[in-house]
VMD Tcl script that builds the backbone (N, CA, C; Angstrom):
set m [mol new atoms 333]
animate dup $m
set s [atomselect $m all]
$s set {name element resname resid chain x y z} {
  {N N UNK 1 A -17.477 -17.572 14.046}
  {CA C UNK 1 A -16.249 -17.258 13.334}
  {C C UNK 1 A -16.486 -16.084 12.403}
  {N N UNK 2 A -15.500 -15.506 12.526}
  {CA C UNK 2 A -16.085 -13.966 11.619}
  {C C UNK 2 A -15.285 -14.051 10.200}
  {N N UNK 3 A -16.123 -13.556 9.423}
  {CA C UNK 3 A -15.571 -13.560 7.915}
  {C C UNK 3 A -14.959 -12.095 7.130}
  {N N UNK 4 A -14.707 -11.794 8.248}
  {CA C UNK 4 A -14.111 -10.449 7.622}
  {C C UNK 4 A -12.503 -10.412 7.510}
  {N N UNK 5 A -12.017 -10.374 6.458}
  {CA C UNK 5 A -10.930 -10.788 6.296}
  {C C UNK 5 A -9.561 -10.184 7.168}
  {N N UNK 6 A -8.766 -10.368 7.496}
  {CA C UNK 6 A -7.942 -9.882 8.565}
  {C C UNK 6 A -6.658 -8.617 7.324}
  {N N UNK 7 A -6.754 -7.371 8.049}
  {CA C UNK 7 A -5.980 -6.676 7.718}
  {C C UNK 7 A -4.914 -5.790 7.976}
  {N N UNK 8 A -3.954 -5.459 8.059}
  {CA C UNK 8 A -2.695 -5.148 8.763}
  {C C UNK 8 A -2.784 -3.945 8.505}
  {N N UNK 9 A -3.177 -2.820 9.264}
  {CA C UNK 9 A -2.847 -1.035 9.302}
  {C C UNK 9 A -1.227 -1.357 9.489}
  {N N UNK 10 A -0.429 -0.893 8.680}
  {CA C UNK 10 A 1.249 -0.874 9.022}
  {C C UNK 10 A 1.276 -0.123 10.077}
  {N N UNK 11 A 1.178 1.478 10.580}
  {CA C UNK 11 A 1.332 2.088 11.797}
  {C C UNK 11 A 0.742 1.443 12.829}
  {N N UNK 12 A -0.285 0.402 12.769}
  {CA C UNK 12 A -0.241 -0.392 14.167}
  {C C UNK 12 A 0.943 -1.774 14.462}
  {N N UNK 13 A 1.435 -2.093 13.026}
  {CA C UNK 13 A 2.197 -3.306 12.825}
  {C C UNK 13 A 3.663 -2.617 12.961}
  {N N UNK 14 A 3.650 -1.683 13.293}
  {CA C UNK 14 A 5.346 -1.369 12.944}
  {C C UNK 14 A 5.939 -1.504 12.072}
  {N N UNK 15 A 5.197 -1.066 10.270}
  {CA C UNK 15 A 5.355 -1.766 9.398}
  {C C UNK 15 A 6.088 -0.062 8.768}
  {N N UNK 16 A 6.610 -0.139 8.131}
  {CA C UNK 16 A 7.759 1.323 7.834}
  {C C UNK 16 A 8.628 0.506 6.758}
  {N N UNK 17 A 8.249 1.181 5.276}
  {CA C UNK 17 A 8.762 0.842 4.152}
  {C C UNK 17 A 9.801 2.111 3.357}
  {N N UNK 18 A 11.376 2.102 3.851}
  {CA C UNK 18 A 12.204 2.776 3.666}
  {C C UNK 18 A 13.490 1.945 2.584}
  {N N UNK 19 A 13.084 0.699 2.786}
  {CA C UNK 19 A 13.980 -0.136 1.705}
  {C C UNK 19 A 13.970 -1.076 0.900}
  {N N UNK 20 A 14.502 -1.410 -0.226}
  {CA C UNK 20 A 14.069 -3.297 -0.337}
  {C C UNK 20 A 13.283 -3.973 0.627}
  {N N UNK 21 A 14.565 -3.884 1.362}
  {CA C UNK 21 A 14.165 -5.103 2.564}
  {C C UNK 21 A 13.233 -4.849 3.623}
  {N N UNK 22 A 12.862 -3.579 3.814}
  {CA C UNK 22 A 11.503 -3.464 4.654}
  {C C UNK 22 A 10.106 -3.695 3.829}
  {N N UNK 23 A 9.999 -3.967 2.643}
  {CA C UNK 23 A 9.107 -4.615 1.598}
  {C C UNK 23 A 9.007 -5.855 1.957}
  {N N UNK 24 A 10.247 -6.861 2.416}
  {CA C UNK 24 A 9.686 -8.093 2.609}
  {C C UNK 24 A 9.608 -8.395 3.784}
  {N N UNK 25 A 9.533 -7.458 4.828}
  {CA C UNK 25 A 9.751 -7.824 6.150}
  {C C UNK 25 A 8.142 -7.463 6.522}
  {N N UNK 26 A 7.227 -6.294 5.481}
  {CA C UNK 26 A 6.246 -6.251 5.558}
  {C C UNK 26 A 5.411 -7.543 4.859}
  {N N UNK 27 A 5.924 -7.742 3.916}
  {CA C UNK 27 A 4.964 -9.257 3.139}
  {C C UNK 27 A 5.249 -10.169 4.560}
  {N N UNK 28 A 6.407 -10.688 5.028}
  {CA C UNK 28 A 6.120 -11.502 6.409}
  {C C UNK 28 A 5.175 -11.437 6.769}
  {N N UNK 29 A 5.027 -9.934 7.656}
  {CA C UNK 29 A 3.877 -10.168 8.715}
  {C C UNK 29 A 2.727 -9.629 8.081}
  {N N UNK 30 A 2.450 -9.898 6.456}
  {CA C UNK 30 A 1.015 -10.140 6.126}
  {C C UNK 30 A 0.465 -11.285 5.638}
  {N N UNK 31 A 1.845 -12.031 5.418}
  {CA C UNK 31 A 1.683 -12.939 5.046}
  {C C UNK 31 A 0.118 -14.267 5.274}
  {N N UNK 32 A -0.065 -14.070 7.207}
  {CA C UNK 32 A -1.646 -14.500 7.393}
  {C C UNK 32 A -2.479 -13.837 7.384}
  {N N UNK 33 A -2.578 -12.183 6.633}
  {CA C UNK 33 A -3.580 -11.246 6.491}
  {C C UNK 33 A -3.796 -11.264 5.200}
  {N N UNK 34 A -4.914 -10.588 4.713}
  {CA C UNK 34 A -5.253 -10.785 3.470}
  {C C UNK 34 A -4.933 -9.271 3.052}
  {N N UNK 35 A -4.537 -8.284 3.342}
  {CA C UNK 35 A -4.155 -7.072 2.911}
  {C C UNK 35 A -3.694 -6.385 3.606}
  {N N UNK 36 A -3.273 -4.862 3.285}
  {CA C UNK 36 A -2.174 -4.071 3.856}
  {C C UNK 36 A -2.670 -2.829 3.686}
  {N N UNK 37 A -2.390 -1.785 4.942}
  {CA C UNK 37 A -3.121 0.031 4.606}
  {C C UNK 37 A -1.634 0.428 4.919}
  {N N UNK 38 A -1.465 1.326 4.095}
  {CA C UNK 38 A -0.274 2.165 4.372}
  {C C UNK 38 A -0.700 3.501 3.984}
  {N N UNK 39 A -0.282 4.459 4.849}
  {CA C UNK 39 A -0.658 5.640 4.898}
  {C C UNK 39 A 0.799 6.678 4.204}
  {N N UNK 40 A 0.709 7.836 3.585}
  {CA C UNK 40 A 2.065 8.432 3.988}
  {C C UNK 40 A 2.895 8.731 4.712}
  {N N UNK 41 A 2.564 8.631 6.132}
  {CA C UNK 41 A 3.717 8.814 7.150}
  {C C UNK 41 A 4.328 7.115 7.362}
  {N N UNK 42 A 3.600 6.437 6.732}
  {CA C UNK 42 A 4.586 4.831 6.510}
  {C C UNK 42 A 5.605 4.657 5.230}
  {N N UNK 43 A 5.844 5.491 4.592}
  {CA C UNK 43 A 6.297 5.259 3.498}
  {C C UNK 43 A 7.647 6.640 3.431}
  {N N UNK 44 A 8.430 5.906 3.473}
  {CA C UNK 44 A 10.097 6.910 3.266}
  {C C UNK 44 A 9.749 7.826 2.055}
  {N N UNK 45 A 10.148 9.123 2.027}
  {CA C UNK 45 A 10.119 10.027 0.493}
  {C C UNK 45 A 10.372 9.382 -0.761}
  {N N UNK 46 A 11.157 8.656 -0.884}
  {CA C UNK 46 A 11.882 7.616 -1.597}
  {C C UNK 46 A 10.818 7.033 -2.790}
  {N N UNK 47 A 9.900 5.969 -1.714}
  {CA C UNK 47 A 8.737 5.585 -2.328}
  {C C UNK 47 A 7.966 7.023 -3.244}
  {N N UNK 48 A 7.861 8.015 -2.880}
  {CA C UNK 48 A 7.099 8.706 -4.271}
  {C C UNK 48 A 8.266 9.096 -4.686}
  {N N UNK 49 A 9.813 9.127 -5.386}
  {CA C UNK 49 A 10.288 9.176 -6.323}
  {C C UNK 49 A 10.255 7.758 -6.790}
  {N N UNK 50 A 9.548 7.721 -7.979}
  {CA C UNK 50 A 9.288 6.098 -8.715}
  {C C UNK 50 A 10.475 5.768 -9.327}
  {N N UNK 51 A 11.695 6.817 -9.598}
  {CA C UNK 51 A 12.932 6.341 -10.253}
  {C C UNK 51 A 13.573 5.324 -9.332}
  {N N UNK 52 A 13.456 5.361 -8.125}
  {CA C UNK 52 A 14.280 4.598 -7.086}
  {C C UNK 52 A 13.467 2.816 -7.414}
  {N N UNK 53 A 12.456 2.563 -7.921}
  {CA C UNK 53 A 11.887 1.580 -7.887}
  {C C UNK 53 A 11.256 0.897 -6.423}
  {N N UNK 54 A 11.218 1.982 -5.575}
  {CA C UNK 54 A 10.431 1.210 -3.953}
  {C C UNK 54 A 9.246 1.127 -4.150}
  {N N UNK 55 A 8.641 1.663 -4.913}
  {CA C UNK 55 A 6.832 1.702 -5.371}
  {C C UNK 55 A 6.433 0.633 -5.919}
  {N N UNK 56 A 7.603 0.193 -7.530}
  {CA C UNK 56 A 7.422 -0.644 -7.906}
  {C C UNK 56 A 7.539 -2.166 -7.330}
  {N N UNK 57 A 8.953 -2.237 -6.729}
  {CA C UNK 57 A 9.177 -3.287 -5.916}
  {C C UNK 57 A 7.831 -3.542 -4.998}
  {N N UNK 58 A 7.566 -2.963 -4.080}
  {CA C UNK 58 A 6.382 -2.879 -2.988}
  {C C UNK 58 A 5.131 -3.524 -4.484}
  {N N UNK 59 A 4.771 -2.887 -5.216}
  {CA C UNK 59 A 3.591 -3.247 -5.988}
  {C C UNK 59 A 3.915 -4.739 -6.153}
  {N N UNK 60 A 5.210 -5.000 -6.840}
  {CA C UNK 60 A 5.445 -6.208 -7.923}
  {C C UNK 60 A 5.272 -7.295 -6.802}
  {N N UNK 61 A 5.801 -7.325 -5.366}
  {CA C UNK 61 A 6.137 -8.446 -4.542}
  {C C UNK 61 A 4.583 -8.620 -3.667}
  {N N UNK 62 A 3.672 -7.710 -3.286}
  {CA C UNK 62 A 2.492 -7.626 -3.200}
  {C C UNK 62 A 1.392 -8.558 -3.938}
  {N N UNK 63 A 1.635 -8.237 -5.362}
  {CA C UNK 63 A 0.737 -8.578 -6.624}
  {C C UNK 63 A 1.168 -10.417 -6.729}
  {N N UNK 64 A 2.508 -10.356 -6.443}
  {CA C UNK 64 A 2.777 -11.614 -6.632}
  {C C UNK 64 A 2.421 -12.835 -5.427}
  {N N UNK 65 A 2.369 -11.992 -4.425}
  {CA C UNK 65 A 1.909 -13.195 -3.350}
  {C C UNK 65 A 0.037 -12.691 -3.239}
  {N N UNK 66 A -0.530 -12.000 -4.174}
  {CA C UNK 66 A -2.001 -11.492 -4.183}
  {C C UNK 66 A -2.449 -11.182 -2.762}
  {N N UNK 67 A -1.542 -10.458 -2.203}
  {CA C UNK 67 A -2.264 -9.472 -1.312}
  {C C UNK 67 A -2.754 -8.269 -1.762}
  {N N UNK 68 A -3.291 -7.652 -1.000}
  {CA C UNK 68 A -4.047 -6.276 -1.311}
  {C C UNK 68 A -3.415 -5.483 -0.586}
  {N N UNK 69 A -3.328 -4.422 -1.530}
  {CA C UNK 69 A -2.433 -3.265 -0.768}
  {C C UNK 69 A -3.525 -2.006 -0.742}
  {N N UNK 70 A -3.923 -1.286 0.118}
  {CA C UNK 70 A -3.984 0.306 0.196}
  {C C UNK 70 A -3.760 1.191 0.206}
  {N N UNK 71 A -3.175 2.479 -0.611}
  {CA C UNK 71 A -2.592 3.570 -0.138}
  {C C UNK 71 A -3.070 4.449 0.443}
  {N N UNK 72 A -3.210 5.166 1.505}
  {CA C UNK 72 A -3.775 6.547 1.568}
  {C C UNK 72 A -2.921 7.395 1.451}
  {N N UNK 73 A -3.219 8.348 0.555}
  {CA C UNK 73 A -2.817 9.517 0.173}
  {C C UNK 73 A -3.937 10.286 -0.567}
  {N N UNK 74 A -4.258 11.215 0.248}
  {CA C UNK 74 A -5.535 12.532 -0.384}
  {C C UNK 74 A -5.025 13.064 -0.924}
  {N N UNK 75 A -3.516 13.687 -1.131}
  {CA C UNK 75 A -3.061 14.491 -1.815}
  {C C UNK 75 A -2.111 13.791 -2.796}
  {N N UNK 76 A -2.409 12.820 -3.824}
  {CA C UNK 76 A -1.008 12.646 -4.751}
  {C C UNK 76 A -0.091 13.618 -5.530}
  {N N UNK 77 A -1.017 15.008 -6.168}
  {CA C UNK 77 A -0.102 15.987 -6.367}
  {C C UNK 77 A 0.668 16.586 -5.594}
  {N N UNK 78 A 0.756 16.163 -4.355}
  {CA C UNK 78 A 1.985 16.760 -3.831}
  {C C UNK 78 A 3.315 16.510 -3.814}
  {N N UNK 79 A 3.232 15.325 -4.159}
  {CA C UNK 79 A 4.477 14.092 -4.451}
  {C C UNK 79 A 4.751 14.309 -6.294}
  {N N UNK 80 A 4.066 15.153 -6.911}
  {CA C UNK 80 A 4.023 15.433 -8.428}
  {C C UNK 80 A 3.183 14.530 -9.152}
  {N N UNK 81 A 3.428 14.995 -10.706}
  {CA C UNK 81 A 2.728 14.070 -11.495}
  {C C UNK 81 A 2.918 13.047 -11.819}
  {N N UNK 82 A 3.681 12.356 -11.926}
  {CA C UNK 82 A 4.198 10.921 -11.853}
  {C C UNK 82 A 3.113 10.072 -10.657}
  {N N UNK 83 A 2.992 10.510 -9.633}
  {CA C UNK 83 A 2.533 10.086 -8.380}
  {C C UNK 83 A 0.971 10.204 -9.024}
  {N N UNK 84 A 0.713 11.228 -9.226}
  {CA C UNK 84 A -0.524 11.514 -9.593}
  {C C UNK 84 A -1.335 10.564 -10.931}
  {N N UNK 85 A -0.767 10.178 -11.857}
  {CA C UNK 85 A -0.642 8.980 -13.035}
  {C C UNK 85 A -0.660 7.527 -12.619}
  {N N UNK 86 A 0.238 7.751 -11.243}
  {CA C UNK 86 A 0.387 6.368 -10.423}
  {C C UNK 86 A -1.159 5.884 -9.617}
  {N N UNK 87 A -1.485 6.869 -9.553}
  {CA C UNK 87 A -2.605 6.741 -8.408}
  {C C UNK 87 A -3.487 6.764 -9.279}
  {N N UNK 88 A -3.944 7.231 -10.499}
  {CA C UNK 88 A -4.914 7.266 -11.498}
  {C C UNK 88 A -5.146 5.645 -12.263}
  {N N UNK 89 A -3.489 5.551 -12.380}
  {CA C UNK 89 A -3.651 3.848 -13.176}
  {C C UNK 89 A -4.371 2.955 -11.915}
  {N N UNK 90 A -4.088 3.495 -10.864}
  {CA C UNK 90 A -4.482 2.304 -9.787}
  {C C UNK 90 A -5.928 2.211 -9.431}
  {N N UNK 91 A -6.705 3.503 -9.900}
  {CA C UNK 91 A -7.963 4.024 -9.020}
  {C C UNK 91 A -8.793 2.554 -9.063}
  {N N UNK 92 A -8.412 1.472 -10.215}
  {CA C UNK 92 A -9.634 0.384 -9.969}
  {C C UNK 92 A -8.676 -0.721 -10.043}
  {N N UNK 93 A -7.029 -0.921 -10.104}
  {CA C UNK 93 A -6.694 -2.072 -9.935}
  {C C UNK 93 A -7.451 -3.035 -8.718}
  {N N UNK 94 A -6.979 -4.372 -9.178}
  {CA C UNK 94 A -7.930 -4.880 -8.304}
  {C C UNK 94 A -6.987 -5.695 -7.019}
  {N N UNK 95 A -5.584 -5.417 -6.860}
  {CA C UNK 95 A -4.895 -5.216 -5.662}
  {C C UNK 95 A -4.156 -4.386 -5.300}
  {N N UNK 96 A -3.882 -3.190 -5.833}
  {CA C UNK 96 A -3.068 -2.063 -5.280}
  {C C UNK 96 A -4.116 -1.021 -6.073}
  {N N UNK 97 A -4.330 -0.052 -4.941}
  {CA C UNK 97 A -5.299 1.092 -4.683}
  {C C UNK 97 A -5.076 2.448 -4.113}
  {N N UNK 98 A -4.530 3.338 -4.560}
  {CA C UNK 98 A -4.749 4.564 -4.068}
  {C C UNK 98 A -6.131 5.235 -3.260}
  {N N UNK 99 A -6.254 5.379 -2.186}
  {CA C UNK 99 A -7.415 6.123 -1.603}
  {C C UNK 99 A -7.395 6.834 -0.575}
  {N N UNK 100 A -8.482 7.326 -0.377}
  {CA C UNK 100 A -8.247 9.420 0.410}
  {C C UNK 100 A -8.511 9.077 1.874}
  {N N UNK 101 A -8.877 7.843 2.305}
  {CA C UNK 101 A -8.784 7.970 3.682}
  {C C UNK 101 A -8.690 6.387 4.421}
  {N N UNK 102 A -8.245 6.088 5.505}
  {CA C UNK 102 A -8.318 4.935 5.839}
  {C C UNK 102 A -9.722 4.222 5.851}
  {N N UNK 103 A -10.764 4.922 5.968}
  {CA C UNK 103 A -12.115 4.120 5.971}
  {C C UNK 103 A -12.364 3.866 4.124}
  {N N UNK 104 A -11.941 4.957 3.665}
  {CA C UNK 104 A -11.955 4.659 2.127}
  {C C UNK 104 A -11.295 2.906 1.973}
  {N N UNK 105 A -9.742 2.861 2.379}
  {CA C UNK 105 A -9.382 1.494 2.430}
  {C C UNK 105 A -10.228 0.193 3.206}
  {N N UNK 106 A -10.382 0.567 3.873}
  {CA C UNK 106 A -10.852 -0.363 4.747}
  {C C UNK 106 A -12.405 -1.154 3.774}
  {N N UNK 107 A -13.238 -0.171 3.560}
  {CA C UNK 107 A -14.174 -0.338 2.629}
  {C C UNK 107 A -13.947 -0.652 1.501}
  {N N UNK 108 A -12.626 -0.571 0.688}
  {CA C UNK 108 A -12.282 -1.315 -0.474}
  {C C UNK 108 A -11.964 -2.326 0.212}
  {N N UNK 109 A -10.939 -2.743 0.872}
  {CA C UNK 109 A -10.665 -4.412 1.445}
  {C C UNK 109 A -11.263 -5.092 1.879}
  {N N UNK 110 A -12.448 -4.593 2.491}
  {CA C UNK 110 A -13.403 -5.307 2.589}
  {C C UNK 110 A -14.699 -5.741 1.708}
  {N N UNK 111 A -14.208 -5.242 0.730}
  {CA C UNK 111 A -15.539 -5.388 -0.343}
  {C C UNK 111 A -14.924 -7.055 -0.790}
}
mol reanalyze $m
mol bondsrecalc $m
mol representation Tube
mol addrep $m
């Protein structure tokens, strides 16, 4: 039996976070995984304007069922400074994580 905890890449899950409700349609199907990688081409523009609250929502409903989330994004200044502050507060949270590449995630979720 292997002990490596099971984790959901969204672009293999069909996992595409453009609304509220695609936030909980992703907690569903992680619901038997222990964490989540989302890359920027999974995430609507939306999510890096933080005024809309999809970042937050996605963080708050995450944190609350203690899954682990991943971001990849190498570039947060491109999305501005806000994004860039976002990804700084996160660099050591200990379930939502900004990082520069999917093996970067993978190696945090699995730690």
């Amino acid at each position: 039996m292997s002990t490596t905890p099971k984790i959901v890449v969204a672009s293999e899950a069909g996992i595409f976070i453009r609304s509220l409700s695609d936030i909980s349609e992703a907690l569903n199907t992680c619901i038997m995984a222990h964490a989540l990688i989302l890359t920027e081409q999974d995430l609507a523009p939306e999510f890096f304007d933080l005024r809309t609250g999809l970042a937050g929502e996605l963080f708050q409903k995450f944190t609350n069922f203690r899954k682990r989330v991943a971001i990849v994004l190498p570039n947060p200044a491109a999305y501005g400074e806000r994004v860039v502050e976002l990804a700084r507060e996160h660099s050591s949270h200990g379930l939502i994580r900004f990082v520069n590449s999917k093996e970067e995630a993978e190696t945090w979720l699995n730690s």
